[in-house]
N, C-alpha and C positions, 0 to 999 in steps of 0.2 A: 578769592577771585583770581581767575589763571588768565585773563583777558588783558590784553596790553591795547594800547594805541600808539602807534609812530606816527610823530607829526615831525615833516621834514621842518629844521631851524637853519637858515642862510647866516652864515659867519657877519654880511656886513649887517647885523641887526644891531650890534654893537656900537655901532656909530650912530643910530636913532635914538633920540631921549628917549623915548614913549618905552620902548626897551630895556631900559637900561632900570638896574633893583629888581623888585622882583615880579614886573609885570607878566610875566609866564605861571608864573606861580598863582598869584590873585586871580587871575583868568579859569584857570585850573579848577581853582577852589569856587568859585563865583557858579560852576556848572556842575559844580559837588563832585567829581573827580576827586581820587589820590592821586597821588606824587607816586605813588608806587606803580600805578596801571599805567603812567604813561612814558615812553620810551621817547626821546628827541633823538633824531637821524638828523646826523651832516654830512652831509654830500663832498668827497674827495673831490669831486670834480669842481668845486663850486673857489677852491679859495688855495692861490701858491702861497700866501703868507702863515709860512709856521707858525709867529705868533700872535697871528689875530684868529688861529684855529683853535689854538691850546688856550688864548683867554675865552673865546666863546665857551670852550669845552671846560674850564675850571668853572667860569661863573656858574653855569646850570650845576655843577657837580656838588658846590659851596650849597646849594637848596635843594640837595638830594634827589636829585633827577638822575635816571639812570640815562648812557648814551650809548646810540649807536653809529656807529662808522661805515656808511654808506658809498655804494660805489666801488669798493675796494679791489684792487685791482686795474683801476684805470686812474687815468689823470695824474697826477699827482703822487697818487696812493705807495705808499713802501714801507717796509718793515719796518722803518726809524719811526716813521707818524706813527703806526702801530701802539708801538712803546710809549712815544713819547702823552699819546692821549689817553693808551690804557681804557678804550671802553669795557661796557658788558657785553655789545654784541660785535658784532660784523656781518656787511651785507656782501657776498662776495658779487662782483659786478656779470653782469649777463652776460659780456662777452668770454669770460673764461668759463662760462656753464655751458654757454651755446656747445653745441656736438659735442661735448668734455666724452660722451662713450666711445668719440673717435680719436681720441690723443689720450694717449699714454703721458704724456708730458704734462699737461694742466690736472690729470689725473695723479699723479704722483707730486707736484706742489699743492693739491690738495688734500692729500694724505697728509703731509708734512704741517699745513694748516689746521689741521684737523686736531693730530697732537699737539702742537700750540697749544690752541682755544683751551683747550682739555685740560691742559697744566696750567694754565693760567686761568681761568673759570670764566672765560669768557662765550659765548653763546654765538655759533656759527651758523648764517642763515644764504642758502642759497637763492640768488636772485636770476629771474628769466627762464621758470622752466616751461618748457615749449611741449614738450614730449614726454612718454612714459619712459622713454630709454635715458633721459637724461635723469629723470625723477630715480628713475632704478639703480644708476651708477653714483649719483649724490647720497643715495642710503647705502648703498654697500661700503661707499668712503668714509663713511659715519658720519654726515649730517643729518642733523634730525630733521630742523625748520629748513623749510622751502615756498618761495611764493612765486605766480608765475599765469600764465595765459592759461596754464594747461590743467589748472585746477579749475579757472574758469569756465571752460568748455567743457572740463570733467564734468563739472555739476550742471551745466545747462543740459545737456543729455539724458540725467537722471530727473531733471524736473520738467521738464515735459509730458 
């Protein structure tokens, strides 16, 4: 099964009982779900406390949830949080995709990102694609995953 789900997780969940152990998990299971197909996205923008991101980020990881680090790119977001959470993926944020075919500069920090990901086995997903020119210059840089308006529109065209 190659089908994932991302279900955005807010850092202050942590501070709710109901939360806390391993009610994500039970829930999970309760809907016959793996632990494997589902992917938890936290949001860079949502939380400046380093360590109430990295205990959100350990808890789920102690019940083998894989994570992703969403947003990235904005808010908060910097190579240190990177390291220090170590996800499996990354969501790079829409404002560094927007027109990326017309900067040379977010174009070449995303090269640079690219090999990262790569040597560290982490899964690079471009978020916000709007356009085929941006769709074009995110595979050329070598991201595979991409999600975005413009897949949306893609397929409403064809199902008509």
């Amino acid at each position: 099964n190659h089908k994932k789900l991302f279900i955005n997780i807010n850092p202050d969940l942590l501070s709710d009982e109901e939360f806390n152990g391993d009610y994500t998990r039970r829930k999970i299971e309760k809907y016959q779900n793996s632990i494997n197909s589902i992917i938890l996205e936290i949001s860079e923008k949502c939380c400046n406390a380093e360590e109430k991101l990295l205990e959100l980020v350990n808890h789920y990881k102690s019940m083998d949830f894989r994570i992703c680090l969403d947003n990235t790119g904005s808010a908060y977001s910097g190579l240190g949080r990177i390291c220090a959470l170590n996800p499996d993926f990354i969501k790079i944020d829409r404002k560094i995709i927007h027109e990326i075919q017309n900067d040379e500069i977010r174009q070449s920090m995303i090269k640079s990102l690219v090999t990262f990901c790569k040597e560290s086995g982490i899964i690079l997903i471009a978020v916000g694609i709007e356009t085929s020119q941006e769709l074009d210059v995110i595979l050329k840089l070598g991201i595979s995953f991409a999600q975005g308006f413009y897949f949306f529109h893609f397929l409403s065209c064809y199902t008509k």
